[in-house]
VOBA-1610 file (N, C-alpha, C; in pm, whole numbers, padded with zeros to 5 digits, always signed):
BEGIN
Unk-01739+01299-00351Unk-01789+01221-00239Unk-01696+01235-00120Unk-01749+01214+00027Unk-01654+01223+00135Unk-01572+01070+00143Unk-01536+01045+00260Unk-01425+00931+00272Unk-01515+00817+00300Unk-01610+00912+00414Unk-01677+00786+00491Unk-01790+00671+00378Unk-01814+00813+00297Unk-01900+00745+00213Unk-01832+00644+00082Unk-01729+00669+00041Unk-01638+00591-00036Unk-01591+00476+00048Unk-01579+00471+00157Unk-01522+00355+00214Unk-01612+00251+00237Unk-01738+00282+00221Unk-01815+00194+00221Unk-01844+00133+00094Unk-01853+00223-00028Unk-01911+00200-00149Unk-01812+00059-00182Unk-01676+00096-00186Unk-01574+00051-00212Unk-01525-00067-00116Unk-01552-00088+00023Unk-01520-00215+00070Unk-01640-00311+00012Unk-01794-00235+00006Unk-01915-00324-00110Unk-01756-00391-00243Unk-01778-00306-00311Unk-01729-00318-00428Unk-01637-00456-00437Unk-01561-00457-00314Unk-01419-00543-00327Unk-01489-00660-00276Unk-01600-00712-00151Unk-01657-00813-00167Unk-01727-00848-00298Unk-01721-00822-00377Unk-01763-00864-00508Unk-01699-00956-00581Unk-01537-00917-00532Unk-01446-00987-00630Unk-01427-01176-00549Unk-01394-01259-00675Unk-01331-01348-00621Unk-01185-01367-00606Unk-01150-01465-00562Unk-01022-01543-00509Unk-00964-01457-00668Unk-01033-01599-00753Unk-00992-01598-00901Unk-00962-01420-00922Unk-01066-01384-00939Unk-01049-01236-01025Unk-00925-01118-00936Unk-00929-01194-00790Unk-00826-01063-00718Unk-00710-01133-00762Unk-00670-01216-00766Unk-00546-01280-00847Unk-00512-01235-00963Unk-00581-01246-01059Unk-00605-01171-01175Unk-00559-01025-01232Unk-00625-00930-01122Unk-00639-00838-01123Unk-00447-00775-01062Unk-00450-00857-00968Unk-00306-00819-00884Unk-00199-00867-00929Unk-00202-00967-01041Unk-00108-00995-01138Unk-00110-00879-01219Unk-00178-00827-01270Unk-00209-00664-01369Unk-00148-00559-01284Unk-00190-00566-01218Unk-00114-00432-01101Unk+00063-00469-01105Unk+00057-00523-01096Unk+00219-00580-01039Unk+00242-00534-01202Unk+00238-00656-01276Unk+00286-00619-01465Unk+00312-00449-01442Unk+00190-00386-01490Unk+00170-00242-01452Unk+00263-00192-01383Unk+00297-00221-01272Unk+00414-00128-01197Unk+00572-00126-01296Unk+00600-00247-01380Unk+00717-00265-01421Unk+00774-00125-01524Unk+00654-00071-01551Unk+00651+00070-01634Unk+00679+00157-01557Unk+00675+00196-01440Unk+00723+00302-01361Unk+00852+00328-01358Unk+00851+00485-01346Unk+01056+00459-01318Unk+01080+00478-01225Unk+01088+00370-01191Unk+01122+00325-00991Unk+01162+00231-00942Unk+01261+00176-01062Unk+01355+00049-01016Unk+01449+00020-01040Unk+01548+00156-01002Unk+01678+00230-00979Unk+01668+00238-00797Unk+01603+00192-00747Unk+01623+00226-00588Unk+01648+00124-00537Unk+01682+00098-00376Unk+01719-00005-00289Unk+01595-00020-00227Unk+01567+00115-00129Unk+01460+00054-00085Unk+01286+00034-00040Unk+01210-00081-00066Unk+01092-00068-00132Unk+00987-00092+00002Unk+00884-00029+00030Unk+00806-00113+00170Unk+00695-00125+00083Unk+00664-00258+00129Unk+00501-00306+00066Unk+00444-00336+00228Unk+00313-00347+00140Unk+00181-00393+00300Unk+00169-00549+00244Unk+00145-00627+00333Unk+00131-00772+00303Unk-00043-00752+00318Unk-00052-00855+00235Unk-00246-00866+00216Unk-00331-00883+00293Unk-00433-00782+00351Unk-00542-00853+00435Unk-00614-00982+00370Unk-00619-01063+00365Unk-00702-01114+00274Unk-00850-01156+00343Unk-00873-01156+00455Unk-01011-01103+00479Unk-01100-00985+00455Unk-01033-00886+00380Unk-01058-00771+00360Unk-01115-00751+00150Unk-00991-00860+00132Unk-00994-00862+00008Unk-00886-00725-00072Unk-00756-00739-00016Unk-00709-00622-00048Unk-00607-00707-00215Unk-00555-00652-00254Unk-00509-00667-00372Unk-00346-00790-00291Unk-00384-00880-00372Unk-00246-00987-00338Unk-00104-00941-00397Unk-00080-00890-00298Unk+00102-00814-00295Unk+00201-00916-00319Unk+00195-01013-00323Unk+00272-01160-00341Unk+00390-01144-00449Unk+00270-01094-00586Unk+00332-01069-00726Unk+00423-00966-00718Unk+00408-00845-00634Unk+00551-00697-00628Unk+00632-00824-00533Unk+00646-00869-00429Unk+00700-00926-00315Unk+00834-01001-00449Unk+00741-01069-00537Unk+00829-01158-00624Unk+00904-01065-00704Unk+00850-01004-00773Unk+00968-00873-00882Unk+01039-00795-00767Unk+01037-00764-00603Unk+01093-00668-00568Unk+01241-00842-00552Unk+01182-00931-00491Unk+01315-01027-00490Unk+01385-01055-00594Unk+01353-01034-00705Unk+01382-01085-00826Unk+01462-01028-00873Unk+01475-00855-00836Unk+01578-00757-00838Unk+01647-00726-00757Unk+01683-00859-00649Unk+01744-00783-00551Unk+01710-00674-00453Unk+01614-00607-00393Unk+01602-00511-00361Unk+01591-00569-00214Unk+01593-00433-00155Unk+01576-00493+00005Unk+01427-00405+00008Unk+01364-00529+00075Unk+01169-00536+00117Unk+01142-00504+00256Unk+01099-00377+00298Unk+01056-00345+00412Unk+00853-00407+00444Unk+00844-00405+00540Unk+00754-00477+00636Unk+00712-00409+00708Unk+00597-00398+00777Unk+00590-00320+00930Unk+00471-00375+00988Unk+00524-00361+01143Unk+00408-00390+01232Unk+00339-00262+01291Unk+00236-00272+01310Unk+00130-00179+01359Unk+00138-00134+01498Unk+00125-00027+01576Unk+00113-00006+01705Unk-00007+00061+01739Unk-00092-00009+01746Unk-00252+00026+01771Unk-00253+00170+01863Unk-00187+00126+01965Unk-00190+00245+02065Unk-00125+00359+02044Unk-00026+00382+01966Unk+00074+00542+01923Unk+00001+00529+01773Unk-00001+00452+01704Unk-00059+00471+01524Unk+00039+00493+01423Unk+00187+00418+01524Unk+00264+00441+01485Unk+00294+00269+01375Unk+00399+00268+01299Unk+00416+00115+01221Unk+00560+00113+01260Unk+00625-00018+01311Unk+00771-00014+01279Unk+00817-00100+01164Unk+00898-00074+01150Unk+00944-00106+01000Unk+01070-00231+01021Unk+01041-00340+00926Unk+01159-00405+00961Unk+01173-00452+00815Unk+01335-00516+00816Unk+01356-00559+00638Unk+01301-00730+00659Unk+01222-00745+00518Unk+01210-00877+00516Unk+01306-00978+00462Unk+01325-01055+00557Unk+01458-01157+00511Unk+01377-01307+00514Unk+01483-01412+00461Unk+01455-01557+00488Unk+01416-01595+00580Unk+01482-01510+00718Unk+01466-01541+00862Unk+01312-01507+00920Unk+01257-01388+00880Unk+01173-01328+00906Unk+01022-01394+00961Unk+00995-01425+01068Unk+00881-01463+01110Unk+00735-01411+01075Unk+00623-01456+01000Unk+00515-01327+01003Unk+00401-01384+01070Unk+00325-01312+01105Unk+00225-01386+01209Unk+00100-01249+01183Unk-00005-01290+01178Unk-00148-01211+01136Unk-00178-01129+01278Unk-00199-01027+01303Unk-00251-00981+01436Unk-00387-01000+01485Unk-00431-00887+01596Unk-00566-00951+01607Unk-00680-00897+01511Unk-00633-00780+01423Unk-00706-00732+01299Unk-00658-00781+01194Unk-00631-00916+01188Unk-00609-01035+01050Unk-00484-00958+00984Unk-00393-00852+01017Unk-00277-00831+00922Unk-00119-00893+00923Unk-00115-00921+00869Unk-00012-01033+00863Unk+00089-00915+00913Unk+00191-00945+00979Unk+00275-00850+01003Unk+00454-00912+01054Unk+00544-00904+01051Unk+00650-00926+01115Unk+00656-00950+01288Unk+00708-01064+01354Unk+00685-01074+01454Unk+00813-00963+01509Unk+00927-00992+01459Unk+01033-00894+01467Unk+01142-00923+01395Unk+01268-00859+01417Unk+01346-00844+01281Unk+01413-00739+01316Unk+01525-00690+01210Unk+01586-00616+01153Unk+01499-00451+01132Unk+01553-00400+01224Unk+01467-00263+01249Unk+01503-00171+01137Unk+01439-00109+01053Unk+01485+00029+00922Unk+01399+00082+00952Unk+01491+00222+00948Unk+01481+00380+00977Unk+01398+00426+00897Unk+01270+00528+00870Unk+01166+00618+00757Unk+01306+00670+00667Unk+01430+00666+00680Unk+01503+00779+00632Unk+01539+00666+00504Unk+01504+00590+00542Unk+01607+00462+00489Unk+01504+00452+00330Unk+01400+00457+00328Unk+01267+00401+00240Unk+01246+00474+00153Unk+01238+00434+00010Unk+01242+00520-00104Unk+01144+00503-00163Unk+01097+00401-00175Unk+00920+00359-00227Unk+00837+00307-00162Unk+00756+00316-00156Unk+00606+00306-00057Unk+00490+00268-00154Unk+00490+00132-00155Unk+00391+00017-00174Unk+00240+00097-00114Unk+00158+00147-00125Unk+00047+00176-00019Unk-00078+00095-00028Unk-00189+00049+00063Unk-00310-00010+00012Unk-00417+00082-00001Unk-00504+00094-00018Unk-00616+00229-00060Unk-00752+00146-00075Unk-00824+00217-00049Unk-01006+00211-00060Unk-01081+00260-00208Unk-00988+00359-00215Unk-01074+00490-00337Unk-00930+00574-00353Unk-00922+00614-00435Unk-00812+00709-00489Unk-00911+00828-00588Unk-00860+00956-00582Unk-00883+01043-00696Unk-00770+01090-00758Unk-00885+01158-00879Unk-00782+01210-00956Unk-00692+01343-00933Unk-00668+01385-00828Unk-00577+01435-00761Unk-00428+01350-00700Unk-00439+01243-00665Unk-00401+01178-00571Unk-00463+01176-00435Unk-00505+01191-00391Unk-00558+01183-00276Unk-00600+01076-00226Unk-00612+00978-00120Unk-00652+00865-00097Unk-00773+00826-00013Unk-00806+00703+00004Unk-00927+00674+00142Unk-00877+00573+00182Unk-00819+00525+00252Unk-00757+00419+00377Unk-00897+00355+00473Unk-00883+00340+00586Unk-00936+00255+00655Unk-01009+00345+00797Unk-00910+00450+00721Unk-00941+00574+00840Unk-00886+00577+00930Unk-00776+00512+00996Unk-00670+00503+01128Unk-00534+00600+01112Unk-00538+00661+00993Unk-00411+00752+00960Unk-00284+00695+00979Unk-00299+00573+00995Unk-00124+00488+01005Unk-00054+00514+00875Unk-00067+00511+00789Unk-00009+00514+00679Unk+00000+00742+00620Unk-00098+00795+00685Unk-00022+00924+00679Unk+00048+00966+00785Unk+00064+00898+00907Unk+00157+00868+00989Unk+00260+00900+00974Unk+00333+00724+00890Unk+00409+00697+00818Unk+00491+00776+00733Unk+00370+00800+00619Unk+00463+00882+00499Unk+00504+01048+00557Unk+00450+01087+00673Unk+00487+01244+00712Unk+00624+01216+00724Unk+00670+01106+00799Unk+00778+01043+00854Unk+00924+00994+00782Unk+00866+00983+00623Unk+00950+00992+00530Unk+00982+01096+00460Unk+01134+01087+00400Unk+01124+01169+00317Unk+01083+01250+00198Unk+01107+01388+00176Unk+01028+01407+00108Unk+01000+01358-00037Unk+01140+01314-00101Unk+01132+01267-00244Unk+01081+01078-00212Unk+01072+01006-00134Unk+00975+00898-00085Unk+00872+00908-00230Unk+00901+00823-00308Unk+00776+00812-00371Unk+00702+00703-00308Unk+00529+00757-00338Unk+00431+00737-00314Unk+00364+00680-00416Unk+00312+00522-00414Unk+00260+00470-00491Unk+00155+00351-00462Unk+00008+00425-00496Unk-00116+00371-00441Unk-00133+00250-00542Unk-00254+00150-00449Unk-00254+00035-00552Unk-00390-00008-00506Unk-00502+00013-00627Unk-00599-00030-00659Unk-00649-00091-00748Unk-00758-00180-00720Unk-00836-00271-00793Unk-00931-00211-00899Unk-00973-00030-00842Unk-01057+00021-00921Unk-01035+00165-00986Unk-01090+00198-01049Unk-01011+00347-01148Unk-01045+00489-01032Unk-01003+00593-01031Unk-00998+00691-00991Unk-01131+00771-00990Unk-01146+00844-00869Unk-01267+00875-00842Unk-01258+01046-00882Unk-01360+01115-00922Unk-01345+01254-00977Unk-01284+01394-00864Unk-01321+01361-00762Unk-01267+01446-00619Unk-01280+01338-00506Unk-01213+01352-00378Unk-01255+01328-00259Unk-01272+01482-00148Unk-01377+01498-00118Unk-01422+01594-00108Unk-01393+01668+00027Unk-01368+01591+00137Unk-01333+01608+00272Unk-01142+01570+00245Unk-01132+01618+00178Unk-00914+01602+00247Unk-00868+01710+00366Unk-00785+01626+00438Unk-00740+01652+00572Unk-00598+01763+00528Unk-00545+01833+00647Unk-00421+01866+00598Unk-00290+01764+00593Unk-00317+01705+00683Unk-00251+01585+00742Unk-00224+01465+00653Unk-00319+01455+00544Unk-00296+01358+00438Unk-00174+01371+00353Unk-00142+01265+00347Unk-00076+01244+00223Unk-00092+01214+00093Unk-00056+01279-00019Unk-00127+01264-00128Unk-00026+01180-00159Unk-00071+01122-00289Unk+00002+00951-00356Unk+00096+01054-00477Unk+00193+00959-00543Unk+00279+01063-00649Unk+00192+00955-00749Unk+00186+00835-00752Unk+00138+00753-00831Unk-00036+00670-00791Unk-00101+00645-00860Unk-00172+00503-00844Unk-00169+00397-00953Unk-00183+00278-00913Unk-00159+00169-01024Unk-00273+00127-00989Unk-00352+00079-01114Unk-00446-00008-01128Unk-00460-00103-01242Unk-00503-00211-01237Unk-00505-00293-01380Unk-00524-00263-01475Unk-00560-00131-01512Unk-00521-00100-01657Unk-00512+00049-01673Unk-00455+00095-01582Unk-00356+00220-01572Unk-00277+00296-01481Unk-00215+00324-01514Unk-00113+00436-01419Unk-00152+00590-01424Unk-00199+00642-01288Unk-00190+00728-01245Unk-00053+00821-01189Unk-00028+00934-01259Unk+00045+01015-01213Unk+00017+01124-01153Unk+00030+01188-01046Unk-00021+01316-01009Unk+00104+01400-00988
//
Protein backbone atom coordinates (compact mmCIF):
# COMPACT_ATOMS: atom_id res chain seq x y z
CA UNK A 1 0.00 0.00 0.00
CA UNK A 2 1.20 3.76 -0.49
CA UNK A 3 1.51 6.23 2.59
CA UNK A 4 -1.35 8.29 1.71
CA UNK A 5 -3.48 5.41 1.74
CA UNK A 6 -2.19 3.89 5.12
CA UNK A 7 -2.49 7.09 6.80
CA UNK A 8 -5.82 7.12 6.49
CA UNK A 9 -6.64 3.44 7.12
CA UNK A 10 -4.67 3.79 10.26
CA UNK A 11 -5.64 7.28 11.76
CA UNK A 12 -9.56 5.24 11.10
CA UNK A 13 -8.04 2.50 13.04
CA UNK A 14 -6.68 4.57 16.13
CA UNK A 15 -10.13 6.44 16.49
CA UNK A 16 -11.35 3.17 17.41
CA UNK A 17 -9.41 2.85 20.44
CA UNK A 18 -10.45 4.12 23.86
CA UNK A 19 -8.92 6.20 26.68
CA UNK A 20 -9.05 2.68 28.51
CA UNK A 21 -7.54 0.43 25.74
CA UNK A 22 -4.67 3.23 24.60
CA UNK A 23 -3.56 3.05 28.19
CA UNK A 24 -3.51 -0.45 28.06
CA UNK A 25 -1.95 -0.92 25.09
CA UNK A 26 0.98 1.83 25.94
CA UNK A 27 1.61 0.22 29.19
CA UNK A 28 2.56 -3.04 26.77
CA UNK A 29 4.67 -0.98 24.60
CA UNK A 30 6.64 0.56 27.33
CA UNK A 31 6.92 -3.28 29.34
CA UNK A 32 8.03 -4.36 25.71
CA UNK A 33 10.75 -1.86 25.30
CA UNK A 34 12.47 -3.13 28.68
CA UNK A 35 13.73 -6.16 26.37
CA UNK A 36 15.66 -4.09 24.06
CA UNK A 37 19.31 -3.57 24.45
CA UNK A 38 19.18 0.00 24.82
CA UNK A 39 19.59 0.89 28.31
CA UNK A 40 23.29 1.27 28.47
CA UNK A 41 22.87 4.90 26.98
CA UNK A 42 22.46 8.52 28.36
CA UNK A 43 20.65 9.88 25.88
CA UNK A 44 16.91 9.17 25.04
CA UNK A 45 14.32 11.70 22.93
CA UNK A 46 10.69 10.75 23.17
CA UNK A 47 7.59 12.69 21.43
CA UNK A 48 5.08 13.66 24.13
CA UNK A 49 1.40 12.49 23.16
CA UNK A 50 -0.96 14.05 20.80
CA UNK A 51 -3.76 12.98 22.51
CA UNK A 52 -6.24 14.39 20.15
CA UNK A 53 -4.81 12.28 17.66
CA UNK A 54 -4.84 9.30 19.83
CA UNK A 55 -1.15 8.57 19.62
CA UNK A 56 0.21 5.95 22.06
CA UNK A 57 0.64 7.56 25.86
CA UNK A 58 4.51 8.06 26.20
CA UNK A 59 4.00 8.84 29.97
CA UNK A 60 4.94 5.03 30.79
CA UNK A 61 8.83 5.30 28.71
CA UNK A 62 8.87 9.14 30.31
CA UNK A 63 8.61 7.05 33.80
CA UNK A 64 11.30 4.04 33.10
CA UNK A 65 13.52 6.67 31.16
CA UNK A 66 13.40 8.74 34.91
CA UNK A 67 13.59 5.82 36.78
CA UNK A 68 17.03 5.14 35.28
CA UNK A 69 18.32 8.19 35.45
CA UNK A 70 18.67 9.02 31.95
CA UNK A 71 18.61 12.41 30.52
CA UNK A 72 15.00 12.93 28.35
CA UNK A 73 15.17 15.03 25.32
CA UNK A 74 11.96 17.03 24.05
CA UNK A 75 11.51 19.12 21.02
CA UNK A 76 9.65 21.89 19.65
CA UNK A 77 8.53 22.07 16.12
CA UNK A 78 9.41 24.85 13.58
CA UNK A 79 6.55 24.80 11.19
CA UNK A 80 8.32 27.09 8.86
CA UNK A 81 12.14 25.36 8.36
CA UNK A 82 10.57 21.56 9.48
CA UNK A 83 13.10 21.79 11.55
CA UNK A 84 12.52 20.42 15.75
CA UNK A 85 14.77 21.89 18.46
CA UNK A 86 15.66 19.77 20.98
CA UNK A 87 15.79 20.56 24.60
CA UNK A 88 16.52 18.24 27.88
CA UNK A 89 13.53 17.71 30.00
CA UNK A 90 14.05 18.82 33.53
CA UNK A 91 11.81 19.69 36.73
CA UNK A 92 12.05 23.22 35.48
CA UNK A 93 10.79 22.57 32.11
CA UNK A 94 7.65 24.41 30.99
CA UNK A 95 5.34 22.44 28.33
CA UNK A 96 2.63 24.09 26.60
CA UNK A 97 0.47 22.32 23.49
CA UNK A 98 0.94 24.37 20.18
CA UNK A 99 -1.50 25.40 17.74
CA UNK A 100 -1.51 21.66 16.25
CA UNK A 101 -2.42 20.27 19.94
CA UNK A 102 1.46 19.05 20.49
CA UNK A 103 2.54 19.46 23.67
CA UNK A 104 5.97 20.75 23.30
CA UNK A 105 8.69 22.63 25.53
CA UNK A 106 8.22 26.30 25.81
CA UNK A 107 12.13 26.49 26.18
CA UNK A 108 14.97 25.10 28.04
CA UNK A 109 18.22 23.65 27.91
CA UNK A 110 19.19 23.40 24.20
CA UNK A 111 20.90 19.54 23.03
CA UNK A 112 22.81 19.10 20.06
CA UNK A 113 21.46 15.85 17.22
CA UNK A 114 25.14 14.77 18.13
CA UNK A 115 24.23 14.45 21.63
CA UNK A 116 21.01 11.71 21.10
CA UNK A 117 21.41 8.08 21.11
CA UNK A 118 17.82 6.83 21.07
CA UNK A 119 14.93 8.08 19.29
CA UNK A 120 11.52 7.42 20.80
CA UNK A 121 9.57 7.90 17.24
CA UNK A 122 5.56 8.12 16.72
CA UNK A 123 4.33 6.29 13.44
CA UNK A 124 0.97 5.71 11.53
CA UNK A 125 1.90 2.21 9.85
CA UNK A 126 5.27 0.60 9.98
CA UNK A 127 6.49 -2.38 7.63
CA UNK A 128 8.21 -5.14 7.68
CA UNK A 129 11.20 -3.58 6.37
CA UNK A 130 11.27 -0.79 8.72
CA UNK A 131 10.04 1.74 6.92
CA UNK A 132 7.53 4.15 8.36
CA UNK A 133 4.23 6.50 7.66
CA UNK A 134 4.27 9.69 9.83
CA UNK A 135 1.92 12.49 9.29
CA UNK A 136 3.68 13.37 6.17
CA UNK A 137 5.59 16.73 7.25
CA UNK A 138 9.10 14.88 7.19
CA UNK A 139 10.04 16.49 10.64
CA UNK A 140 11.08 13.50 12.07
CA UNK A 141 13.24 12.37 8.77
CA UNK A 142 14.47 15.75 9.19
CA UNK A 143 15.59 15.00 12.41
CA UNK A 144 17.02 11.56 12.24
CA UNK A 145 19.26 12.63 8.85
CA UNK A 146 20.59 15.00 11.52
CA UNK A 147 21.70 12.33 13.85
CA UNK A 148 24.09 10.11 14.05
CA UNK A 149 24.56 7.33 12.33
CA UNK A 150 24.59 4.54 15.09
CA UNK A 151 21.27 6.80 16.67
CA UNK A 152 19.09 4.00 17.19
CA UNK A 153 15.81 4.19 15.78
CA UNK A 154 12.88 2.96 17.54
CA UNK A 155 9.21 3.10 16.18
CA UNK A 156 6.18 2.74 18.44
CA UNK A 157 2.93 1.34 17.47
CA UNK A 158 -0.40 0.34 18.54
CA UNK A 159 -0.65 -2.02 15.47
CA UNK A 160 1.50 -4.98 13.86
CA UNK A 161 3.53 -4.41 10.73
CA UNK A 162 2.33 -3.93 7.39
CA UNK A 163 3.76 -6.38 4.42
CA UNK A 164 5.53 -3.37 2.19
CA UNK A 165 5.04 0.38 2.04
CA UNK A 166 5.14 0.82 -1.42
CA UNK A 167 6.02 4.53 -2.26
CA UNK A 168 9.47 4.98 0.09
CA UNK A 169 11.26 8.21 -0.41
CA UNK A 170 15.10 8.39 -0.49
CA UNK A 171 15.00 10.80 2.16
CA UNK A 172 13.31 8.45 4.67
CA UNK A 173 14.47 7.08 7.41
CA UNK A 174 14.11 3.61 8.09
CA UNK A 175 13.41 2.52 11.96
CA UNK A 176 16.29 -0.12 13.48
CA UNK A 177 13.37 -1.23 15.74
CA UNK A 178 9.40 -1.17 16.12
CA UNK A 179 7.63 -1.95 19.38
CA UNK A 180 4.24 -2.92 19.59
CA UNK A 181 2.14 -4.63 22.32
CA UNK A 182 3.02 -7.81 21.59
CA UNK A 183 6.18 -7.61 19.68
CA UNK A 184 9.42 -6.35 18.77
CA UNK A 185 10.43 -5.63 15.51
CA UNK A 186 13.98 -5.72 14.40
CA UNK A 187 15.12 -4.71 11.03
Amino acid sequence: MKKQELRKIYKQKRQTLSEDIIDDLSLQIANTLLDLPIWDFSYYHIFLSITEHKEINTDYILSILSGKDKHIIVSKSDFETRNMIHFLLTDATVIKKNTYNIPEPVDGIPIDNSLIEVVFIPLLAFDEKGHRVGYGKGFYDTFLSKCKPETIKIGLSFFEAEKEIKDIFENDVALDYCVTPNKIYAF
